[in-house]
Structure formats: structure tokens, C-alpha cells
DOKOL-959365 format. One record per residue (C-alpha): residue number from 1; residue in one letter; x negated, y, z. Coordinates in Angstrom, 1 decimal, padded with zeros to 4 digits. Example, Ala and Ser with C-alpha at 12.3 -4.5 7.8 and 13.67 -1.06 7.14 Angstrom:
2
1 a -012.3 -004.5 007.8
2 s -013.7 -001.1 007.1
END
This chain:
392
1 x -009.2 -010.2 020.0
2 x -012.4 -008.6 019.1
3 x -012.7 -007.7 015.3
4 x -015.9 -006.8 013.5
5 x -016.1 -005.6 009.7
6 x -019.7 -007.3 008.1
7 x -021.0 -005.8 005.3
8 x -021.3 -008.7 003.3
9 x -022.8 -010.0 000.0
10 x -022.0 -006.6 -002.2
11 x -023.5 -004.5 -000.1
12 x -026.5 -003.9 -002.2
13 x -024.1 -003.8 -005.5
14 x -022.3 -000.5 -003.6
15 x -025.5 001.6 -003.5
16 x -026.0 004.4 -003.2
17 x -023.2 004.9 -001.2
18 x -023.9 001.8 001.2
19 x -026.9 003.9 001.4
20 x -025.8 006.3 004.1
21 x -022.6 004.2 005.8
22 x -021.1 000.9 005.8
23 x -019.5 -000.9 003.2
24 x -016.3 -000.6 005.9
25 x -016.5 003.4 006.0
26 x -016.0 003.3 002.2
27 x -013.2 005.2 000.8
28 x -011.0 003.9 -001.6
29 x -007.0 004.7 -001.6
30 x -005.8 006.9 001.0
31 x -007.3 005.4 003.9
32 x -011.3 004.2 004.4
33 x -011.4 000.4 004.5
34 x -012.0 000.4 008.4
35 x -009.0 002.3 008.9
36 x -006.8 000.4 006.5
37 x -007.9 -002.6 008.5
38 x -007.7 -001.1 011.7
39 x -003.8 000.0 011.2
40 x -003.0 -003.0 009.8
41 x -005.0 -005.1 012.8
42 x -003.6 -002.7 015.5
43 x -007.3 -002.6 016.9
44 x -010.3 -001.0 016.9
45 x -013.4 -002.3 015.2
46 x -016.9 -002.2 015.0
47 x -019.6 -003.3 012.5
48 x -022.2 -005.9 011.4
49 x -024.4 -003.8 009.0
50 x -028.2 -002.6 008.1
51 x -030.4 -002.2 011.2
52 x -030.9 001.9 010.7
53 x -027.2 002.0 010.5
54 x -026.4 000.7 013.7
55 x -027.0 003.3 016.2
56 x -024.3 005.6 014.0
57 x -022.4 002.5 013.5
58 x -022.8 000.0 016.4
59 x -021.5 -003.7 016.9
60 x -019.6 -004.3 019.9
61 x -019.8 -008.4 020.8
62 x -017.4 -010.1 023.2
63 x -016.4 -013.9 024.2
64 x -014.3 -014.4 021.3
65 x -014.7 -012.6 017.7
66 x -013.5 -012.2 014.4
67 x -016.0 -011.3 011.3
68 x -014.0 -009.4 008.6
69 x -015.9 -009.4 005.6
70 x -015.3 -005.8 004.8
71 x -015.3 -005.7 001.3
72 x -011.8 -007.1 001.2
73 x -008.7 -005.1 001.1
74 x -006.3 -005.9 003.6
75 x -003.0 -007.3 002.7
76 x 000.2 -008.5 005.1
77 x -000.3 -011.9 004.2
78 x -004.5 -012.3 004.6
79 x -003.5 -010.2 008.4
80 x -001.1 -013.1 009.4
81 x -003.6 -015.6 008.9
82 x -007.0 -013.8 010.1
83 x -004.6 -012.7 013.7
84 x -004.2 -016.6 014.0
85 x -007.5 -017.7 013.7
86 x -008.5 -020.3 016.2
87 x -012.7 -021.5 017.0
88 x -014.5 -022.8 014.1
89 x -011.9 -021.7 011.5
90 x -013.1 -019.5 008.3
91 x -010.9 -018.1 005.6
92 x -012.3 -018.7 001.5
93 x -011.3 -016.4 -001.4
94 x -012.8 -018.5 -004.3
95 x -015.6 -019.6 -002.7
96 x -016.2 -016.2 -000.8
97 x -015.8 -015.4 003.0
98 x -013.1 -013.2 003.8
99 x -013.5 -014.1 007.8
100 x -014.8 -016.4 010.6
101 x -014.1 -016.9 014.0
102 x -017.3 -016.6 016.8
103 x -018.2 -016.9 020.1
104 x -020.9 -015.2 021.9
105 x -022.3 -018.8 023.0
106 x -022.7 -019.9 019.4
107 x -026.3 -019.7 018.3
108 x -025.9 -019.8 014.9
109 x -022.7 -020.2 012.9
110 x -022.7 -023.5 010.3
111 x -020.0 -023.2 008.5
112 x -020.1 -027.0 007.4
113 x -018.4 -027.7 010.8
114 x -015.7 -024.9 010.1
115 x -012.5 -025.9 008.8
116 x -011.7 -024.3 005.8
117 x -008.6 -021.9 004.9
118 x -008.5 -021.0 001.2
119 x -006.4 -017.9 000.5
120 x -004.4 -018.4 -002.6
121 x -002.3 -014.9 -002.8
122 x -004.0 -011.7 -004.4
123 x -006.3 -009.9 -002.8
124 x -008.6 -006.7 -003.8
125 x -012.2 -006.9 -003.3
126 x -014.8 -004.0 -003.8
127 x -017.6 -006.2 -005.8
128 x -018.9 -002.9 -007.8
129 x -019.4 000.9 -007.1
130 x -017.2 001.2 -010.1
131 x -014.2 -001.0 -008.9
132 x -013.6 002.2 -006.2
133 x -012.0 004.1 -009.2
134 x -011.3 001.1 -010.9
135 x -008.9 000.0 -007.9
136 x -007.7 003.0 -006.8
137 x -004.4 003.0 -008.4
138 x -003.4 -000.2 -006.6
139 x -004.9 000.6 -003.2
140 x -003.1 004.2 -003.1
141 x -000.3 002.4 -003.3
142 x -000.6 000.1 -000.4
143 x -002.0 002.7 001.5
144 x 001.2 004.8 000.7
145 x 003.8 002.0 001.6
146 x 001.5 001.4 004.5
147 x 001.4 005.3 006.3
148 x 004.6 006.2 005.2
149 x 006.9 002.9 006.3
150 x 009.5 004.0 009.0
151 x 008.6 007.7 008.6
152 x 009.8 011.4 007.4
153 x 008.2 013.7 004.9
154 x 008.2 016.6 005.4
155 x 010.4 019.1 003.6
156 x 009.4 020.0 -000.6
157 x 008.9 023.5 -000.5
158 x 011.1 026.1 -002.3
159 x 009.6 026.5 -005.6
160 x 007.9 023.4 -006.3
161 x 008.7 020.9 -008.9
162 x 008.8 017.6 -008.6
163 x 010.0 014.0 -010.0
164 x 010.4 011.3 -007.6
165 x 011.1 012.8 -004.8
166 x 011.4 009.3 -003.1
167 x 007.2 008.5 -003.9
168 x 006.7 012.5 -002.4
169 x 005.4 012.4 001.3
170 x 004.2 015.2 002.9
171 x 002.3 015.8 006.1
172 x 002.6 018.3 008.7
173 x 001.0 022.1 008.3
174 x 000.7 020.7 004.6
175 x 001.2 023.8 002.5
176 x 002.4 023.5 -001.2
177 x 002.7 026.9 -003.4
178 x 004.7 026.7 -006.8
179 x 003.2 023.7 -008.0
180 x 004.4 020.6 -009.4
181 x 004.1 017.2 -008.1
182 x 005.3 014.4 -010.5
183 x 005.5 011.0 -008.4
184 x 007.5 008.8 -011.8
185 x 003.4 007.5 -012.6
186 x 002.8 006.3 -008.7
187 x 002.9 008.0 -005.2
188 x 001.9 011.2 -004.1
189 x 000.3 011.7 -000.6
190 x -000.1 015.0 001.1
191 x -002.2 015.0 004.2
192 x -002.3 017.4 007.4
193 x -003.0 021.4 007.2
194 x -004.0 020.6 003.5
195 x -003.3 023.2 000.5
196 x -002.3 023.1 -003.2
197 x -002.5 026.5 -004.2
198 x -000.3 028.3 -007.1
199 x 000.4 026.7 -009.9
200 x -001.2 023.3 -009.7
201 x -000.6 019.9 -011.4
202 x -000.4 016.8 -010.1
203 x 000.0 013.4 -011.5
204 x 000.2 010.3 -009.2
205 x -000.6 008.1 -007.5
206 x -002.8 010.7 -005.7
207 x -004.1 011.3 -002.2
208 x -005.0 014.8 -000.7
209 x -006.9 014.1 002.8
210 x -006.0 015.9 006.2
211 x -007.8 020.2 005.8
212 x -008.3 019.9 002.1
213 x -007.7 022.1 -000.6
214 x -006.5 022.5 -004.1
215 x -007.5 025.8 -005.8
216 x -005.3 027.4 -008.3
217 x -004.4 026.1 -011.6
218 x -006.2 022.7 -011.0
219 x -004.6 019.8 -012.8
220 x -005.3 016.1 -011.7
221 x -004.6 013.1 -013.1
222 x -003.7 009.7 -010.9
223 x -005.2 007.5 -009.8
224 x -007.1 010.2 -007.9
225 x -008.2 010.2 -004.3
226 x -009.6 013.9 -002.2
227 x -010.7 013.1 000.9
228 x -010.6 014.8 004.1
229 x -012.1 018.3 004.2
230 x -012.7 018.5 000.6
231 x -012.1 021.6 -002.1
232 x -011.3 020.9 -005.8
233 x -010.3 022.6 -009.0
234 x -010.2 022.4 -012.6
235 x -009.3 019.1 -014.2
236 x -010.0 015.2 -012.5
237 x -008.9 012.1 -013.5
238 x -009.0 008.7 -011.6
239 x -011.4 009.8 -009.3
240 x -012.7 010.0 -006.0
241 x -014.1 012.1 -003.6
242 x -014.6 010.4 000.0
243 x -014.5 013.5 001.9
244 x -016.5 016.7 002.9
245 x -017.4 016.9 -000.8
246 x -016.7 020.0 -003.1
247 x -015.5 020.3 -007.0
248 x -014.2 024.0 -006.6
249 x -014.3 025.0 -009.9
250 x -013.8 025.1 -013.4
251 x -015.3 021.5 -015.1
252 x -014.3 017.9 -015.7
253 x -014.5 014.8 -013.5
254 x -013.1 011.5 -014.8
255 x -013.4 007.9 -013.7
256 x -015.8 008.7 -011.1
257 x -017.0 008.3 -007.1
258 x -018.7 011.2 -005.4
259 x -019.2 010.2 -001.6
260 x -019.8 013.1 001.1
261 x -021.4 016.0 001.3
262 x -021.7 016.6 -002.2
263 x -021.0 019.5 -004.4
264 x -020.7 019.9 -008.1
265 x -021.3 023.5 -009.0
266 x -018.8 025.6 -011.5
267 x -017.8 024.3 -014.8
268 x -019.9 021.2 -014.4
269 x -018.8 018.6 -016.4
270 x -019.0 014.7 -017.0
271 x -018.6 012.2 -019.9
272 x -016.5 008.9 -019.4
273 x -016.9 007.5 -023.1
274 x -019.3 007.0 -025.1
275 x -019.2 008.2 -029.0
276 x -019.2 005.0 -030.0
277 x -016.4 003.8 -027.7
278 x -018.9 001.1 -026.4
279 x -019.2 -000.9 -023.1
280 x -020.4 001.5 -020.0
281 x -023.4 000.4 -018.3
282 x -024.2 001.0 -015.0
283 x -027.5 001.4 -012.7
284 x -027.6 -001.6 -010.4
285 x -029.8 -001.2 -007.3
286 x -029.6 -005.3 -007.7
287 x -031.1 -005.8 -010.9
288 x -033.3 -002.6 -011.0
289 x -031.4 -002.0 -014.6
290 x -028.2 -000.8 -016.1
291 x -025.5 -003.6 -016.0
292 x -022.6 -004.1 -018.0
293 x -019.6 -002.9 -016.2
294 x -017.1 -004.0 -018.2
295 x -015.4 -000.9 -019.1
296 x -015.0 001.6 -021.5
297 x -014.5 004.5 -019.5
298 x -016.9 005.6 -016.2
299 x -018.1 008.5 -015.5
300 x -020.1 009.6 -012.7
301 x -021.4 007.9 -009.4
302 x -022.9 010.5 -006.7
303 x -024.3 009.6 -003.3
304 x -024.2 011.2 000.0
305 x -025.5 014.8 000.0
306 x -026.1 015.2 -003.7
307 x -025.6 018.3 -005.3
308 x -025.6 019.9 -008.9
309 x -026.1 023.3 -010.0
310 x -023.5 025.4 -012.4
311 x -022.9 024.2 -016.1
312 x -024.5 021.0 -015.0
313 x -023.5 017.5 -017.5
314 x -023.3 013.8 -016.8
315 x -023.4 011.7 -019.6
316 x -021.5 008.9 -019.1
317 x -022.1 006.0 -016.7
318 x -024.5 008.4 -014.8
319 x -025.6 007.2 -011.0
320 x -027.0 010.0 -008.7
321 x -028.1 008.7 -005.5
322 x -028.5 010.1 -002.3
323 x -029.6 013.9 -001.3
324 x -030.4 014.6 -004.9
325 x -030.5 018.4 -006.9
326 x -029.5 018.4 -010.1
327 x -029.9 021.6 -012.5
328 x -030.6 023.2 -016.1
329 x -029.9 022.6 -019.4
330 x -029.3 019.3 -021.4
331 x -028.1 016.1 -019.4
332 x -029.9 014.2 -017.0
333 x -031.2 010.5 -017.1
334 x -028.0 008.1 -016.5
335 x -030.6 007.3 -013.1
336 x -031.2 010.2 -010.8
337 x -033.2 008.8 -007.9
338 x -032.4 010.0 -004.2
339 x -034.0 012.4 -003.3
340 x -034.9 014.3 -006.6
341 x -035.0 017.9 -007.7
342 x -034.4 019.2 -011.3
343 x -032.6 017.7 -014.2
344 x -033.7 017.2 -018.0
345 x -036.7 018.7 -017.9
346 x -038.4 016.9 -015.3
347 x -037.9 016.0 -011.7
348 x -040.2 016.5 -008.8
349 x -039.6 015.4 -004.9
350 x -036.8 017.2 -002.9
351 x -038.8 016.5 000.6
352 x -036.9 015.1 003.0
353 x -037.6 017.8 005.8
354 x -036.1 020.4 002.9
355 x -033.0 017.7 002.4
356 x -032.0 018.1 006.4
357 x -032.3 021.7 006.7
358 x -030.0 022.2 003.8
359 x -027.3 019.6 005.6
360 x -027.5 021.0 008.8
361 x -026.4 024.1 007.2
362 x -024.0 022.3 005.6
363 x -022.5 020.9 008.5
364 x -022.5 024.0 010.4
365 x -019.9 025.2 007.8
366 x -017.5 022.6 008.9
367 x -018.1 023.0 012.5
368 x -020.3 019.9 012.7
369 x -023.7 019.0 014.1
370 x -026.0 017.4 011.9
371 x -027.8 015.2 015.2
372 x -030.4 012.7 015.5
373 x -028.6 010.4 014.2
374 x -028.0 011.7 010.6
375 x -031.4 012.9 010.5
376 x -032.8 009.4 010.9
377 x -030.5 007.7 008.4
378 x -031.8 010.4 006.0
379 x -035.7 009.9 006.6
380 x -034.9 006.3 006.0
381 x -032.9 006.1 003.2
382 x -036.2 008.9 001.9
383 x -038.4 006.0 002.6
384 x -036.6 003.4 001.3
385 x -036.1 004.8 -002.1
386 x -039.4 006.5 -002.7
387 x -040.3 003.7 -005.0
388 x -038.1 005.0 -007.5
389 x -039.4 008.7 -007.4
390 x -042.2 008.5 -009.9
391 x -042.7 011.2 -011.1
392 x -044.7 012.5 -013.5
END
């Protein structure tokens, strides 16, 4: 069978970071949502997203197909049904889509003809850039049952503390120095060749993606996600950083979502409550306003690419968006368009030419070519979001 994940309705509700990717190449546990979806299907997928996306991210089409709205977590359950679907079926979660069955004859897809499946069982859906953090706690946990049924951990180092051994798993070339690991709050995940340097401490659930690295003395509270290829230090709390992204220092990050390619500079800091203990709002790209999120404590959302300079504050429920620079004294507007350069004191245009030099270079660290492709999706993205930059 032929799977594809569609971006669906909250696609716009995940900006910035739908900005740059699809709502499917979204981290959130251990595991992106493609992946999680892809171990769990036992295939490979492809996409249904925006039109400037798809040459990065293409749709493959064949005689028979499945459309997984790819906003939805997978579970055992929801697997067992979607594997069995049969022509003109479709799957409900309370009145939303979770999948459809299509051919490549059908024209257009009416789902009045469909029969209907309601799922009844719990499922987790990523409505809401905040829900990433929000839900993290629950989907490290599947994720963990998920990578680690029927295998070995590797060996706790000499030296290290830990509780709970039994939530501990450890990948291979992971390296672990005289640190402690305390697995009683939820599970801890290692991943390949990564690092926890001297004398860190570490609070579950977390995840530590494959080449990443912990520096020395850092201390993180679960539910905390570092993806692949990232570097962090000082203190982070129910966080996450999707991957290629850098907090190396000194600084506080709490109840927040950085996506790639970002980098918060040393002993930056950001607020998750408010002094009056109030409801957080939020930017929505929907609305063009802050919403309610419903919570008390959220911190920071940075996009692709976005940067801040040393000493640098967030004040709580603070969206960055894509490619942005972020510097100097006093916080920042809770809205920092893509594509901005300078901080409290005023904000001009970071040109987009300026934006792809910088992540080529960027990319040449990791041993990565920054190609046509990325290029593009940045001039858009530029483009799309220049009616925000009015400046003054």
C-alpha cells in the first residue's frame, strides 16, 4: 500500500515552523511524526503539502493510496484500522479526518459516498505550535516503548548515577561521563555517537538525538526533547529543539519549541509566566493576533534559522519566525517577524540574499550543502511574510 501524510487543517496554526517543512517532518517525542508513522506502518511515505515544498518534499501517487492526516499521532490501535482500509472508507476523530483511501482514477474524493469509521480510543493530535511541548511528555513515551521493544541498551557507564535503570536506554557510540540520569519521572533516551559531558543532570522523560551533545554541568528537566545534531547547556525545561539547533551555554529555556538551524547565544534567557500568573497568549498566523492558549506556562517559539545574540530575553509567549536576528538590550516584541534584524530598539530587514549566505555557512559546519532547494524555500517563505516586516 501506498501511504501519504497531508498536511491538513492546522497547518497554518503550526507556523512558523510549517513554514520551512511539513507538518509530518515535525518533531515532537523522540521521533518526527513521519518516522513514528513510518516505523509503525512498516513503509515509506511521502507528502501532500504546500506547492514550494514539494520539490524538497514530493508526493509519490500509485493505483491504490492511503491519505494520513499528519497531524495525528500514531497509535497501535488507529495502525490496525488505517492498514485495513478498503476503497471509499475514511476514518473520523470527532468530526476530523484522520485518513481516506484513493485511487488514481478518482477525480475528486466526496466523502459523502465514503463510509464512515469513527475512532473512539485516545489519540494525540498537534492542533497548536504549543501542544509540541505541551504533548511531549506523552509522545516520548510512546516513542520509547516503540524504539526500544525487543531491544538491548547498551551498558550504564561506570560512574554514572542513575534511578530506573529499566526506563534507561542507551544507543551505540553513546558516551555518558559522571552524570546522572534519573528515569523514576519518565524514560530516558540516549541516541547514537551522542555526549553528556561531566557532571550533567537529567530528569526524564527526555530524548537526546543521534551526534548531539550535552555540555558540562547542564541540567534538564523532562519532558525535554534534543534533536539530532544539536548542542545544549545550562538549564531546559519541557522543551524542544527539532534538531541542528544550538543552546550551548549558560541561560534558561522552558516550555518552548525551537525548530532547526537555530542558535540562542550565551546566557540567553526566556520567561514562561507571567507576573501575574495569567493566561499565555500566543501569536496565531490564523487570526493575525495573539490567541489564548490556554496555559499558564509557554515560553518561546523559534522558527527555522533564527538566531539570537548573547544576553538576549524572551518574555513570555514570544514567537520568532523564520531566519530572524535577535540582539541588544531589553526584550523584544512577543512577535518577531521572519526575517528581521535587531531587537527592542527597532528592527530593520535581514535581506534574504544575507539570510542564505549565513546558512550555507551554517551547513558547511555540519558537512551539509545548503542546495537549490533550501534556497528557494527561503526566498519564499521571504516573500510570503514581507507583509509583516513594517518597519519603521
Amino acid at each position: 500500500m501506498n501511504y501519504i501524510l497531508y498536511d491538513g487543517s492546522v497547518r497554518n496554526a503550526l507556523l512558523p515552523f510549517t513554514y520551512t517543512k511539513p507538518v509530518a517532518d515535525l518533531r515532537i517525542g523522540i521521533l518526527t511524526i513521519r518516522q513514528k508513522w513510518e516505523k509503525h506502518l512498516g513503509f515509506t511515505t511521502t507528502t501532500l503539502t504546500e506547492e514550494y515544498l514539494e520539490e524538497k518534499y514530493p508526493m509519490v501517487e500509485m493505483a491504490e493510496n492511503v491519505m494520513i492526516n499528519a497531524s495525528f499521532l500514531p497509535t497501535n490501535s488507529l495502525i490496525e484500522i488505517i492498514k485495513n482500509l478498503k476503497e471509499n472508507q475514511v476514518v473520523y476523530k470527532d468530526n476530523e479526518i484522520i485518513a481516506f483511501f484513493t485511487t488514481d482514477n478518482q477525480d475528486e474524493v466526496n466523502f459523502e459516498t465514503y463510509e464512515q469509521i469513527d475512532f473512539d480510543d485516545e489519540l494525540i493530535q498537534i492542533a497548536n505550535t504549543w501542544d509540541l511541548f505541551s504533548l511531549n511528555d506523552a509522545a516520548i513515551r510512546l516513542d520509547f516503548d516503540l524504539i526500544t521493544e525487543g531491544r538491548e541498551s547498551q551498558p550504564i557507564p561506570e560512574g554514572v548515577n542513575y534511578c530506573n535503570k529499566e526506563d534507561i536506554f542507551i544507543e551505540e557510540g553513546a558516551e555518558i561521563l559522571f552524570s546522572t540520569l534519573n528515569a523514576s519521572t519518565g524514560p530516558i533516551y540516549i541516541g547514537k555517537d551522542s555526549l553528556l559531558m561531566e557532571n550533567c543532570a537529567i530528569r526524564g522523560p527526555f530524548s537526546l538525538g543521534d551526534d548531539s551533545v550535552v555540555k558540562m554541568g547542564t541540567k534538564i528537566y523532562g519532558a525535554t526533547t534534543v534533536g539530532p545534531n544539536c548542542t545544549v547547556g545550562g538549564e531546559i525545561k519541557n522543551s524542544i529543539l527539532m534538531g541542528y539547533s544550538n543552546k550551548g551555554h549558560e541561560g534558561y529555556l522552558g516550555n518552548s519549541v525551537l525548530g532547526e538551524w537555530c542558535n540562542m547565544g550565551a546566557d540567553s534567557n526566556n520567561s514562561n509566566l507571567k507576573n501575574n500568573y495569567a493566561e499565555v497568549r500566543l501569536w496565531s498566523y490564523e487570526t493575525e493576533g495573539f490567541a489564548k492558549t490556554g496555559l499558564q506556562f509557554c515560553g518561546l517559539m523559534m522558527g527555522d534559522h533564527s538566531k539570537c545574540a548573547i544576553n538576549t530575553m524572551f518574555n513570555t509567549g514570544t514567537v520568532v519566525g523564520v531566519s530572524a536576528n535577535i540582539y541588544g538590550a531589553n526584550f523584544p516584541r512577543n512577535f518577531t517577524p521572519s526575517f528581521s534584524w535587531g531587537g527592542a530598539s527597532g528592527f530593520s530587514v535581514y535581506q534574504v540574499s544575507k539570510a542564505i549566505e549565513t546558512a550555507t555557512l551554517v551547513f558547511e559546519r555540519k558537512g551539509l550543502e545548503f542546495d537549490e532547494q533550501e534556497k528557494k524555500i527561503l526566498i519564499h517563505v521571504f516573500e510570503e511574510t514581507s507583509k509583516y516586516r513594517n518597519f519603521k
